[in-house]
C-alpha positions as CSV (number, residue, x, y, z in Angstrom):
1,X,-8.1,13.0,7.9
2,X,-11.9,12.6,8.2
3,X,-12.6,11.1,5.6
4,X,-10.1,9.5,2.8
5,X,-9.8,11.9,-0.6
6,X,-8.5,9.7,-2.7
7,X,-8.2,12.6,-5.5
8,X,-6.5,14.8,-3.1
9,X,-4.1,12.1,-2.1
10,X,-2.9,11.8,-5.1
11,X,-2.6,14.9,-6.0
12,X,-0.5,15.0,-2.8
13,X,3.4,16.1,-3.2
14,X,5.4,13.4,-2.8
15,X,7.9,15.1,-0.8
16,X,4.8,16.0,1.8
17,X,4.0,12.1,2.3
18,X,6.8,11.3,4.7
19,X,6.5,7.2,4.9
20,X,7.6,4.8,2.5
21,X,4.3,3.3,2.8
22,X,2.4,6.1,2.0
23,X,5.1,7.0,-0.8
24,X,4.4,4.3,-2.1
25,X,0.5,3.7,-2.3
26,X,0.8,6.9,-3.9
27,X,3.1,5.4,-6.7
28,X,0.3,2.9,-6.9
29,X,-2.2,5.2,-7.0
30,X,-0.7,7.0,-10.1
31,X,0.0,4.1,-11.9
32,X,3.4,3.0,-11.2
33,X,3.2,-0.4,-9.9
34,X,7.1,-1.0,-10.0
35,X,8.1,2.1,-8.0
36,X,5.7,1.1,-5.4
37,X,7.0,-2.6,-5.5
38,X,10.9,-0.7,-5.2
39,X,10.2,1.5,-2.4
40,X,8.5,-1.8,-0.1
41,X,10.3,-4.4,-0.9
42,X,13.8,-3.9,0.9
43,X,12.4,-2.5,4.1
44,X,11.6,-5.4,7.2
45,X,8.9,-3.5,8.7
46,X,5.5,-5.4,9.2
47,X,3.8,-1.8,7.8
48,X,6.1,-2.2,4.5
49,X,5.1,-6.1,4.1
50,X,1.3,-5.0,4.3
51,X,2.0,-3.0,1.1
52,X,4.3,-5.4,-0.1
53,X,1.2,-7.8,0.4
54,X,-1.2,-5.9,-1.4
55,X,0.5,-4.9,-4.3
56,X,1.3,-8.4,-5.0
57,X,-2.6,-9.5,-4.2
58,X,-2.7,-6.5,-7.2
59,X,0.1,-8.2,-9.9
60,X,-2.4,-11.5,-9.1
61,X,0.5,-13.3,-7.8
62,X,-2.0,-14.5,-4.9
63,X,0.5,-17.2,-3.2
64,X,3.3,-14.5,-2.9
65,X,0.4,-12.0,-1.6
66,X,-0.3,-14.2,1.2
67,X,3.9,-14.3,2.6
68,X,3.7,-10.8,2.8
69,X,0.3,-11.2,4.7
70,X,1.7,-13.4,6.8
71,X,5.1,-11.7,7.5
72,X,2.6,-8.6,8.2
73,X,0.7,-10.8,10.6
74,X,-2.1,-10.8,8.5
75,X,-4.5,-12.5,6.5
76,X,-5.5,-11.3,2.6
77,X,-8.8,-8.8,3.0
78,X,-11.7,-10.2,1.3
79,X,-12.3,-6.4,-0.1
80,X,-12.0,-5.4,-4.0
81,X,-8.4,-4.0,-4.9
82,X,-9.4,0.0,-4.7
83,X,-10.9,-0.9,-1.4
84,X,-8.1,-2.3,-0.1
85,X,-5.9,0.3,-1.5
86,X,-7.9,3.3,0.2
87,X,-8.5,1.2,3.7
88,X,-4.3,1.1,3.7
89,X,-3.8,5.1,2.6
90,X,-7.0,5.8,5.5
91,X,-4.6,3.5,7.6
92,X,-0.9,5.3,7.1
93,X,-2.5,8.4,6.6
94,X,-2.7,7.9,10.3
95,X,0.0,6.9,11.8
């Protein structure tokens, strides 16, 4: 992808996203902050604790955001929610 369409994305068929990550940004995305949390919070993977991360930074539960950073091997983003949400779809979009 060029350029992220964040309309298009989630207009996306959830079948057609293939990662759990992406599967579940796009839960996000469409308001469903609990099937997002579901789908990232058994895997180990350091992709699915970057989402993990985030969605907690999102809830506003900051000190259990920065774990997930951490077991990610990262730090929290000084960016607004929505642009950390599209920087991590441009990012698994990707991969």
């Amino acid at each position: 992808m060029k350029h992220f369409e964040v309309e298009e994305f989630l207009k996306t068929s959830l079948e057609n996203l293939g990662s759990v990550e992406l599967q579940a940004l796009w839960w996000d995305g469409n308001g469903n902050w609990q099937k997002a949390h579901d789908l990232v919070d058994g895997p180990a993977s350091k992709s699915a604790a970057r989402i993990h991360a985030y969605l907690h930074r999102k809830e506003g539960d900051l000190w259990n955001a920065d774990y997930w950073y951490r077991r990610a091997g990262e730090i929290r983003p000084e960016l607004s929610l929505q642009e950390e949400w599209v920087n991590l779809c441009e990012r698994f979009s990707k991969s």
